[in-house]
C-alpha positions in Angstrom: 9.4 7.2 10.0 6.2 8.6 8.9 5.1 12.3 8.7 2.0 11.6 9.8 -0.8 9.3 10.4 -2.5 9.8 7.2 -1.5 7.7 4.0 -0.2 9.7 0.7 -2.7 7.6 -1.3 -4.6 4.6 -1.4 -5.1 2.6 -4.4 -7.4 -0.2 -4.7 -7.6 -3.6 -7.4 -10.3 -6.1 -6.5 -9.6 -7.0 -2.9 -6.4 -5.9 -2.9 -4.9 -2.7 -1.4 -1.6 -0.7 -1.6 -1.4 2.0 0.7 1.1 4.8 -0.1 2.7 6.4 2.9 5.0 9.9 2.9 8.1 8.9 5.1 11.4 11.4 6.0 14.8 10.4 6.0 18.3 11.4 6.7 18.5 11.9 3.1 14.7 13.2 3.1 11.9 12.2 2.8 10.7 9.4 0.3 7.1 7.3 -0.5 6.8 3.5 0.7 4.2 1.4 0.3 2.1 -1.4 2.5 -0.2 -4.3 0.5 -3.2 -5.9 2.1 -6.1 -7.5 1.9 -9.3 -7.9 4.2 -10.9 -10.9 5.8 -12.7 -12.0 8.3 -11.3 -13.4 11.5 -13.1 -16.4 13.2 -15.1 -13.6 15.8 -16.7 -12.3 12.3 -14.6 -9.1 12.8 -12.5 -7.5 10.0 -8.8 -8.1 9.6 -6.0 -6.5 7.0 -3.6 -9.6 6.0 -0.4 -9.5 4.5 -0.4 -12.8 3.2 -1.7 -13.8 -0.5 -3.4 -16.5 -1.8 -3.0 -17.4 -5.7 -6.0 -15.9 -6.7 -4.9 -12.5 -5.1 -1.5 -12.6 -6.8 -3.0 -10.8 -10.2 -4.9 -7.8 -8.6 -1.7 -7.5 -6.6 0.8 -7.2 -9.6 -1.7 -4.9 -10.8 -2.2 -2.6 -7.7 2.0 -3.0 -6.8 2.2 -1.6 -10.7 0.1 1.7 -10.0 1.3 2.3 -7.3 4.8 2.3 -8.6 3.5 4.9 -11.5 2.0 6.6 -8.9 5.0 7.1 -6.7 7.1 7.8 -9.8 5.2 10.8 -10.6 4.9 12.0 -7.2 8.7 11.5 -6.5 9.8 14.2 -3.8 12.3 16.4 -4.8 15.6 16.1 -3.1 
């Protein structure tokens, strides 16, 4: 469950986006994060998908990768 709306961080790599989010647990709270990527749906409006294509598969290693370092050294203390 989240602590709030707002995300811990956002990191960006080309299209791709990992979004951070502060949660709380039984056990306390903890970091998870969401991947994305925009487009645009047939009305011309624009969408966050979850779904990637090859050509999104290297800015998403790469934004999945600093967003683990990020986390790592933001680890909440238990």
């Amino acid at each position: 469950m989240a602590t709030n709306n707002k995300p811990a961080n956002t990191l960006r790599c080309g299209n791709i986006k990992a979004t951070i989010w502060q949660n709380v647990s039984e056990k306390g709270p903890f970091f998870s994060t969401t991947f994305s990527r925009p487009f645009k749906d047939h009305s011309g409006a624009w969408r966050n998908g979850t779904s990637f294509g090859l050509n999104d598969l290297e800015a998403l290693l790469t934004v999945a990768r600093d967003a683990k370092e990020w986390m790592a050294a933001h680890a909440l203390k238990r």
